[in-house]
C-alpha positions as CSV (number, residue, x, y, z in Angstrom):
1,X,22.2,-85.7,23.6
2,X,25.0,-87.6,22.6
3,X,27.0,-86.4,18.9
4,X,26.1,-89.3,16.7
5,X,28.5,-88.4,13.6
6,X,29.6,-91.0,10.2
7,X,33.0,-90.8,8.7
8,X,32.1,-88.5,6.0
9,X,31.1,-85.9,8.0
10,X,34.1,-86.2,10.2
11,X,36.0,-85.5,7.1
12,X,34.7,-82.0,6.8
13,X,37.0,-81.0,9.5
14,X,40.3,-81.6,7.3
15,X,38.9,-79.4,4.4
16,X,40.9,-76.7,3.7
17,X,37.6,-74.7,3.4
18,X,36.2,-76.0,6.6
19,X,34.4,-73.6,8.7
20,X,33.5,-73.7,12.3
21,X,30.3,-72.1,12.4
22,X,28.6,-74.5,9.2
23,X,29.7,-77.1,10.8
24,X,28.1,-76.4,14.3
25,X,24.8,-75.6,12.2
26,X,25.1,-79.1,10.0
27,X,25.4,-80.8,13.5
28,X,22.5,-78.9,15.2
29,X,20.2,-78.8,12.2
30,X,18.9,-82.3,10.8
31,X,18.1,-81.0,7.5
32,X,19.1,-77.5,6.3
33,X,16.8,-75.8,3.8
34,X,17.7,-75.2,-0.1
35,X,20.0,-78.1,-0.5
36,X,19.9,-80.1,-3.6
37,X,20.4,-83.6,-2.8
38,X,23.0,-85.8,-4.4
39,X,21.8,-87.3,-7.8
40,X,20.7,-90.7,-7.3
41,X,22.7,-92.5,-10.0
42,X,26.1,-92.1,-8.5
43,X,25.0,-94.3,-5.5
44,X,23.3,-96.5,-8.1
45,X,26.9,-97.0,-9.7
46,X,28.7,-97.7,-6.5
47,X,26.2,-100.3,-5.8
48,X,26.1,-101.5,-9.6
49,X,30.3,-101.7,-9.3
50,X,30.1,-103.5,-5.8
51,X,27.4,-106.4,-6.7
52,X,29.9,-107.2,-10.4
53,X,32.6,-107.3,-8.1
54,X,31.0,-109.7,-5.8
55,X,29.6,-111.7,-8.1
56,X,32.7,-112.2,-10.3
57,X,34.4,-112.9,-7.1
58,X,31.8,-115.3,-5.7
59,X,31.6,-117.1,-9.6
60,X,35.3,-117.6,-10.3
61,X,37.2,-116.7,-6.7
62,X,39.4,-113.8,-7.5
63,X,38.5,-110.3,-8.7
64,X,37.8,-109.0,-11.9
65,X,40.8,-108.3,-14.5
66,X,39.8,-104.9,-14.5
67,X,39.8,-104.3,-10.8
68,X,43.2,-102.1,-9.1
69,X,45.4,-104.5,-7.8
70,X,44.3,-104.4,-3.8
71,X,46.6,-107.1,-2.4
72,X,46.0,-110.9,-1.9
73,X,42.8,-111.1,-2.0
74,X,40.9,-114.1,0.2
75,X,37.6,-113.4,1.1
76,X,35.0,-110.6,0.2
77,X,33.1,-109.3,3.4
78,X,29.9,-108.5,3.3
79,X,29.6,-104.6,4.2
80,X,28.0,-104.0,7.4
81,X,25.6,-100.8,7.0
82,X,25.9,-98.0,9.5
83,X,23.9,-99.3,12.0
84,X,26.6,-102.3,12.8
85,X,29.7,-100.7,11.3
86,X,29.9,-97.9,14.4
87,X,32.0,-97.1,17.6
88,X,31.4,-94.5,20.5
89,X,34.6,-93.0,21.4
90,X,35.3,-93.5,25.4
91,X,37.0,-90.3,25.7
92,X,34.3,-88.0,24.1
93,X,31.2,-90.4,24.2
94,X,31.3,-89.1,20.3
95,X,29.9,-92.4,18.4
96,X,31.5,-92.9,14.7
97,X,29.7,-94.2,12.2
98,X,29.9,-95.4,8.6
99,X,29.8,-97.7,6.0
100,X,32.8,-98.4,3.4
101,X,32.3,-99.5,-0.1
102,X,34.3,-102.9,0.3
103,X,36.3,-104.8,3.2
104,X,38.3,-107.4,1.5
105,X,40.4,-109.9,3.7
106,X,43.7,-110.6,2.6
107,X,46.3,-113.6,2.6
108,X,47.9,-112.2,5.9
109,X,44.4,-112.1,7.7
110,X,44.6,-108.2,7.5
111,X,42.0,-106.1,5.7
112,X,42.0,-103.4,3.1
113,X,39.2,-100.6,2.8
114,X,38.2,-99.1,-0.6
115,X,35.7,-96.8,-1.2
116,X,34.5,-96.1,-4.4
117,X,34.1,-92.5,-5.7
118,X,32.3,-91.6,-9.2
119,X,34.7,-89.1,-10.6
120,X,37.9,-88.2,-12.6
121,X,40.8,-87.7,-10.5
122,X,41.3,-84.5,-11.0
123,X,43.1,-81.3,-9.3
124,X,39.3,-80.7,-7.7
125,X,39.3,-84.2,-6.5
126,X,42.9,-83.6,-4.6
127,X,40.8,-80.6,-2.8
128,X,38.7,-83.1,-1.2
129,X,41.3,-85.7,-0.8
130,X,42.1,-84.2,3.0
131,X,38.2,-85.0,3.7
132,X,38.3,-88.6,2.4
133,X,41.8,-89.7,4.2
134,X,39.8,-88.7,7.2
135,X,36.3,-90.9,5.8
136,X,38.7,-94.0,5.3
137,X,40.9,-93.8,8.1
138,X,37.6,-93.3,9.8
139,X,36.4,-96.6,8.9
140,X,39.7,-98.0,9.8
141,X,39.3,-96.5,13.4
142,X,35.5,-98.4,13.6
143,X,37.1,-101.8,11.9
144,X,39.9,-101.9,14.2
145,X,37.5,-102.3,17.4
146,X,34.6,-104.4,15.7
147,X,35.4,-107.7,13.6
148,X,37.7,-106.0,10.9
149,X,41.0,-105.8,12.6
150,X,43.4,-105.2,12.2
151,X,43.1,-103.1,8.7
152,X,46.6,-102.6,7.0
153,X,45.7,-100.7,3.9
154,X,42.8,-97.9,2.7
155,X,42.7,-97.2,-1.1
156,X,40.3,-95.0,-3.1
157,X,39.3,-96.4,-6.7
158,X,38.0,-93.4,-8.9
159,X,35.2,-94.3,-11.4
160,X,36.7,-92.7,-14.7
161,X,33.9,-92.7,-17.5
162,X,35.1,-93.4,-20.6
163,X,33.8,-90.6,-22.5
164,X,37.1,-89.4,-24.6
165,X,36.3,-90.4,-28.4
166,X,39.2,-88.2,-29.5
167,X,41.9,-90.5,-27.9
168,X,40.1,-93.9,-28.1
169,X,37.6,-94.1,-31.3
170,X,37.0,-98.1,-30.2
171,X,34.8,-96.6,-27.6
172,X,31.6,-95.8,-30.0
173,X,31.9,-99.6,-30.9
174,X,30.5,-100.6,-27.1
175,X,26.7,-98.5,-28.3
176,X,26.4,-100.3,-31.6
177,X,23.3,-102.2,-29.7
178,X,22.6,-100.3,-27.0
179,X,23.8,-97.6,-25.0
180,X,26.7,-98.3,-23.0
181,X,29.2,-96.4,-21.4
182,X,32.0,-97.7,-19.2
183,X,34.7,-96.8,-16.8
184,X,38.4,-96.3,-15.9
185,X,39.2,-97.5,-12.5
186,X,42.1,-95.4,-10.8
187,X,43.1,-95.8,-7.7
188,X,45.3,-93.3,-4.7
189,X,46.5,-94.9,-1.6
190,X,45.6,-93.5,1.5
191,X,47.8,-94.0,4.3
192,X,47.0,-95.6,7.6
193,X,47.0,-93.4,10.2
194,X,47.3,-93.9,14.0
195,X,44.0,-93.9,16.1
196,X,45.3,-90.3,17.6
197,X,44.4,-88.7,14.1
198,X,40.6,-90.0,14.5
199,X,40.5,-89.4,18.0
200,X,41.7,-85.6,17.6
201,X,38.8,-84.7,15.3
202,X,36.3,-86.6,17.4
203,X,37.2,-84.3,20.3
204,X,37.3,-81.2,17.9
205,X,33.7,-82.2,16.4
206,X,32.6,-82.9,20.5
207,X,34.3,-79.2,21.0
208,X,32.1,-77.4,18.6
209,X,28.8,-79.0,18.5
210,X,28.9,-78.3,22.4
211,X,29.4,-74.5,22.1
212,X,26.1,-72.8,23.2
213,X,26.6,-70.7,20.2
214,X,28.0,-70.7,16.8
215,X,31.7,-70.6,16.9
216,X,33.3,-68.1,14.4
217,X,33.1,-68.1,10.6
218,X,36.1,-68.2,8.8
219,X,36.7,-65.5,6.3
220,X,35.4,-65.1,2.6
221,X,33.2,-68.5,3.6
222,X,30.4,-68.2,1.4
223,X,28.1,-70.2,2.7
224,X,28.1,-68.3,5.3
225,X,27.3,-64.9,3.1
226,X,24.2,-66.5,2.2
227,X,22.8,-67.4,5.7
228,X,23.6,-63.8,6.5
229,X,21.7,-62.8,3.6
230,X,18.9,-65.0,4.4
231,X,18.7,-63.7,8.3
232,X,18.5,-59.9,6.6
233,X,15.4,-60.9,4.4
234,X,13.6,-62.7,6.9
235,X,11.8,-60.3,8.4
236,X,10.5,-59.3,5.4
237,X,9.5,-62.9,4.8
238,X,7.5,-62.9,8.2
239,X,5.8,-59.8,7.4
């Protein structure tokens, strides 16, 4: 069967933790067992963030004051879900798929990507930064070769929450009524790479999940500790 892979998995490759052999078993494996899945309210944010956005935009035709400066701004797209926003790579019959946070067209008919992350941008969020270049230039790969071409800039807008009373006191006055906590947008750029840098991991990820056998851990990797712990106990399990 043909690899059917989306952006953000593709990212795992850059990691500077990435490991072979997970990945082979994440790509042979549907669902693996013991994982805790992502808390609901962060995708309930992202999609909280993206309907203001749209609606300020569609109400008064720009974006909100509070929104990152993203460049001359001249129509919102609506954003295609995975099943539309996806590409099968020639060369390695590897199809891409995703689906970005926000395509806006700009004045010079180009478009810019941004995808919205819930966090503080932090030295833990540069660790994963090598894994999102790859998810956004990712989605500029796909846009390029579907309607959204050509795309000339990819930003990532961090959701700070406001949550530092110490430094700003005027924040308790937004829960005199009712609860309400709000958010610091911060952006980083991420740059635009050429279509090799896609096309490499594609035939990397085609490389591995076509091995008849896992490839190779990498050292001290400890997800890998606990599968082997997991294979040692199992036949006690079955007995």
């Amino acid at each position: 069967m043909s690899l059917i892979i989306s952006a953000g998995t593709l990212g795992e490759l850059a990691r500077p933790d990435f490991c072979p052999r997970c990945f082979w078993i994440r790509l042979k494996c549907e669902k693996l067992p013991f994982q805790i899945a992502m808390p609901g309210i962060f995708s309930s944010i992202d999609s909280y963030v993206k309907k203001v956005v749209h609606r300020y935009y569609e109400k008064e035709g720009k974006l909100p004051e509070w929104f990152p400066y993203v460049g001359e701004v001249v129509k919102l797209e609506k954003t295609p879900s995975y099943h539309q926003f996806m590409i099968t790579d020639p060369q390695t019959g590897v199809t891409l798929r995703g689906t970005p946070d926000d395509l806006f067209q700009l004045q010079d008919s180009s478009y810019h990507i941004v995808d919205y992350k819930t966090a503080r941008l932090t030295t833990k969020q540069d660790e994963l930064f090598p894994g999102y270049e790859v998810q956004l230039n990712a989605y500029a790969y796909i846009g390029n070769r579907t309607c959204f071409s050509p795309v000339s800039a990819l930003t990532l807008v961090y959701l700070d929450p406001d949550t530092d009373f110490n430094s700003s006191p005027d924040l308790l006055s937004r829960s005199e009524d009712q609860l309400m906590l709000g958010f610091t947008p911060k952006t980083k750029s991420v740059e635009v790479k050429p279509q090799s840098f896609i096309e490499e991991l594609l035939n990397r990820a085609s490389e591995i999940n076509e091995l008849e056998v896992p490839p190779p851990h990498i050292s001290g990797c400890e997800d890998c500790q606990l599968l082997e712990n997991l294979i040692r106990i199992a036949p006690i399990y079955r007995g």
